[in-house]
N, C-alpha and C positions, 0 to 999 in steps of 0.2 A: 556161660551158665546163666542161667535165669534169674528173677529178679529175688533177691536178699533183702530184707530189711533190718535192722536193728532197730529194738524197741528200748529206748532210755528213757531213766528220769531226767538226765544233762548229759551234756556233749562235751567234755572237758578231754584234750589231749591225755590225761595223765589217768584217765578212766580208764582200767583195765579192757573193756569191750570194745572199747576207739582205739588202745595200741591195734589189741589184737585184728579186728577190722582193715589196720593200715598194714599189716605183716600180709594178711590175707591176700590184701588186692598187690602187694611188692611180690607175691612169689607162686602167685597163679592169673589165672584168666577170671577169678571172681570179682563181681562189683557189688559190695555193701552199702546201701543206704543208713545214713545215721539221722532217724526220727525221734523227736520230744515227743513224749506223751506224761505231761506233769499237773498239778491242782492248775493251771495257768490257763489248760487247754483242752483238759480231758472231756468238756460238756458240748465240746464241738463235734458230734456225731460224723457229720456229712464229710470234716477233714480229717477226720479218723479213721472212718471208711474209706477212701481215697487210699489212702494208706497201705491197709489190709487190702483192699479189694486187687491190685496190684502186684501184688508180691507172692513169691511162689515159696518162699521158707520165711516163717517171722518168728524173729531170734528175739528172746526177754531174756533180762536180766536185772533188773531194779524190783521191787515188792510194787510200788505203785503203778508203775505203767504194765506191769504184769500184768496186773488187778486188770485193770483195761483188756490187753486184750483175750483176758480169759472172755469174756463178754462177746468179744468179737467172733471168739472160736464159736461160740453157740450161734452168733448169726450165719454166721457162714455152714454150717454143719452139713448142711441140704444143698450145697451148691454144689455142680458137676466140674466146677473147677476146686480140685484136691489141692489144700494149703497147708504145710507142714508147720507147725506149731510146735517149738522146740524153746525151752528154757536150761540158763548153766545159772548154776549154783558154785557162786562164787566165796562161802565161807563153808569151813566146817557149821553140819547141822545142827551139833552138840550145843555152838555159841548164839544160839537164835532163844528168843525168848519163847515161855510157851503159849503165850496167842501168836505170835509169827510162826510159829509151828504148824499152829490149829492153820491160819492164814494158806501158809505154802502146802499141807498137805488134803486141805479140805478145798482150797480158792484157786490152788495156779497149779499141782501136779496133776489134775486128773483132766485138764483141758487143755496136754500135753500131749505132743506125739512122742517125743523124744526128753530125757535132760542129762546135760553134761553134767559129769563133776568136774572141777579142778583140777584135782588130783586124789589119791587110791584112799586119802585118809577122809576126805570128802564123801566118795561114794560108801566108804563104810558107816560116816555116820547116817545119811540116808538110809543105807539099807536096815537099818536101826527102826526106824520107824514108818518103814512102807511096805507095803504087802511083798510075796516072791513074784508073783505075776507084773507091778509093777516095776521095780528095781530088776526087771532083764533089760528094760529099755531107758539102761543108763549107760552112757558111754563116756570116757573120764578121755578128754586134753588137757593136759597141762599148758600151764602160762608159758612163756619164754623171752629171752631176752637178744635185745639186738646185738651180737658180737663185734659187727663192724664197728661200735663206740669204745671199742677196749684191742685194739691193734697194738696199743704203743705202749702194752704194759711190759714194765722191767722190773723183777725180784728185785737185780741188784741195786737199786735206787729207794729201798725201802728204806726209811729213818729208823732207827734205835736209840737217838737220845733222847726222844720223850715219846708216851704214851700217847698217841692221837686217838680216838673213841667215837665213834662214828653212830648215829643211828637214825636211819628212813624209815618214815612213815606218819603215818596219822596221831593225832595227840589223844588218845581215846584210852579209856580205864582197861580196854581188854591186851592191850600195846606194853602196860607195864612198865613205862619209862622212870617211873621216879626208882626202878632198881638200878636204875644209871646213874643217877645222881649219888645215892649212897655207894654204889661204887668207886665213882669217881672221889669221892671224899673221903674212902678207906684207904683207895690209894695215895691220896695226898698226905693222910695224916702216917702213911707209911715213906715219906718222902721221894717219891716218887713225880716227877714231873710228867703229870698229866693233865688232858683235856677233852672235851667234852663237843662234837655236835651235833645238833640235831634237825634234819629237814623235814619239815610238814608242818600242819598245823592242827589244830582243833580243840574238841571242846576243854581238853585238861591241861590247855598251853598255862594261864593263870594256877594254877596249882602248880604245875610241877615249875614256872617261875618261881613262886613263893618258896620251896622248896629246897632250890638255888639261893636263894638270898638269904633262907634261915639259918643256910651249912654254910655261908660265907664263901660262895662261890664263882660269885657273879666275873670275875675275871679271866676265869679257866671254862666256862660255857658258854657257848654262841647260837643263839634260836635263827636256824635262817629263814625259815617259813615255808612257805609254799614256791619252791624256784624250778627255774626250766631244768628238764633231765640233762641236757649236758653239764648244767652248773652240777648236781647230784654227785653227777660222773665225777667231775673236776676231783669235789671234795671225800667223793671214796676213793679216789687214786693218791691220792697224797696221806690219807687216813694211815694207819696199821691195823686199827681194829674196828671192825665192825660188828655190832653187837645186834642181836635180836631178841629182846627177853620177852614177848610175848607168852601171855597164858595159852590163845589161843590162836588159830591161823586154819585159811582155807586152803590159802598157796602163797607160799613167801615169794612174792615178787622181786624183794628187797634183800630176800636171801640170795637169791640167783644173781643179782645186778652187782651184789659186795662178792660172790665167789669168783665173778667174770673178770671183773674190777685187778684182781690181784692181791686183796685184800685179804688177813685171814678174817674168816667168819666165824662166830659163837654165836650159838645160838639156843633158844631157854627147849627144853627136854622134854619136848610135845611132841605129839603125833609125825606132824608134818615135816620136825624140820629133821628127824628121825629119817623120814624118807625122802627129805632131797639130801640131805648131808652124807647122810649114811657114816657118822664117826663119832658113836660114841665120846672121843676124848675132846670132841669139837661143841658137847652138850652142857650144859650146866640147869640146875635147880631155878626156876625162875619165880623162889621164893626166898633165895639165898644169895645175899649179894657178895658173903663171904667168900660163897666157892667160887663166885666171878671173877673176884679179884685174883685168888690164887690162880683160875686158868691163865687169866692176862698176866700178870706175872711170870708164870712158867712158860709160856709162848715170848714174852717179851725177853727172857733173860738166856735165848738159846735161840739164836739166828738160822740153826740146818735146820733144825724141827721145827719151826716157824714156817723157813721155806719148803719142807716139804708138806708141808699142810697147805699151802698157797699152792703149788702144784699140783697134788690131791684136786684139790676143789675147782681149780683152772679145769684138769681133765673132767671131773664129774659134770661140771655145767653146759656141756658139751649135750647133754640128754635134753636141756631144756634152750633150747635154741628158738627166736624168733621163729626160723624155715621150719624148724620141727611142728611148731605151734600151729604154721600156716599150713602147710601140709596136710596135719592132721583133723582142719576143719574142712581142707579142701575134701580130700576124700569121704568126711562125714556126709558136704553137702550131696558131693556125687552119690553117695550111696542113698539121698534120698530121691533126688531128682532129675541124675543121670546127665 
């Protein structure tokens, strides 16, 4: 197939647009280019043309190097070589501020041929705010996770005598991590041996520290930071609970990787995780750290129902598979450029 490009702000392995890019080229004959276009580089015309001028689909995904090459779309317009300009929309629309609104739907959707969403709850908010003519040319892949890092899981090898509390992701206000902490600390003060941890990093890591320290916590919580996905894996396979209390979400990546895992999953009563979970009793209020505790509780204190809910979600995640993901951009690209 012809030439692909991906248009990023950074090239980091753990970038959702880099996995899926390395699924891509593991389970067809596509070859992805992974290009910067950041404040570092953007004023270099003639390397950025190079770029574009090259490439027969150019895939965005970041707000800034969008911005780019919306610009490029209009240089190129007039050219008798046809360049598919395609952006995926990586969060729900809903959690976007309203100048990143004005941004995406006045700067980067109309100098689109195409854009994905994520997932259904993605493209709905979109269709929220973009004309009917536009939202026909929305076409929704979901994320998906590599299965071959989860062969060796064993129900029966799960631990019951203490609460393990698991949670991936980013340290960001819309992540809702400090409803972990007070949970973790309702369960303690219910005696209950639990702990607490948590991989990623960012901007509310120093808060929700502080927060650990003030609840007298600091012994039962472990910040591991920013570590390679196998270590991830390690630590949700040894877990029992993995927690998601997000406000909001465009595609739990994190949900899928703890449902493969073997782990059970909860997760906060939004849109998204509604539709990869599909289990109400797997939902909780992610303004309620109360009801938290009693799900983990009631999962923790009945081992069938536990594991059939680890089962449940083993079989469900099966929808969202790496091959599925790849596949499904394969055939997108075919269908624009054969």
């Amino acid at each position: 197939m012809k030439a692909i490009v991906n248009i990023l702000n950074r090239n980091e392995v753990t970038t959702i647009p880099v996995r899926n890019a390395k699924y891509i080229e593991e389970f067809s004959n596509v070859t992805i280019e992974n290009r910067i276009i950041n404040k570092k580089n953007f004023f270099s015309f003639r390397r950025n043309y190079e770029i574009f001028k090259e490439a027969k689909i150019i895939h965005t995904h970041h707000t800034f190097s969008s911005l780019i090459a919306s610009i490029f779309y209009l240089v190129f317009i007039l050219s008798k070589k046809k360049r598919y300009f395609v952006h995926t929309v990586h969060r729900n629309f809903e959690s976007f501020s309203g100048f990143m609104k004005f941004v995406y739907i006045f700067l980067i959707f109309p100098f689109r041929d195409y854009i994905i969403a994520n997932s259904y709850t993605t493209k709905l908010s979109l269709e929220k705010h973009m004309t009917a003519s536009a939202f026909l040319n929305i076409e929704v892949i979901t994320n998906g996770v590599d299965l071959n890092y989860f062969t060796d899981i064993s129900r029966e090898s799960i631990e019951f005598d203490t609460i393990n509390m698991v949670n991936v992701g980013r340290m960001v206000k819309i992540k809702n991590q400090s409803l972990l902490i007070h949970t973790l600390k309702e369960l303690r003060d219910r005696n209950y041996d639990a702990t607490l941890d948590f991989c990623g990093q960012g901007e509310e890591y120093n808060s929700l520290l502080e927060l650990v320290v003030d609840n007298k916590l600091e012994n039962y919580v472990k910040f591991h930071g920013m570590i390679p996905e196998h270590e991830v894996y390690k630590i949700l396979k040894r877990s029992n609970f993995s927690i998601i209390p997000s406000f909001n979400e465009g595609f739990g990546v994190a949900t899928i990787e703890s449902m493969a895992s073997g782990t059970i999953t909860l997760g906060s009563n939004i849109a998204i995780n509604n539709e990869i979970i599909q289990d109400k009793e797997l939902l909780f209020s992610p303004f309620d750290h109360k009801q938290l505790t009693k799900l983990i509780i009631k999962f923790y204190s009945n081992k069938n129902l536990y594991t059939t809910k680890v089962d449940y979600l083993i079989n469900r995640v099966q929808k969202y598979t790496a091959k599925n993901t790849a596949k499904n951009h394969f055939s997108f690209y075919k269908k624009l450029i054969g």
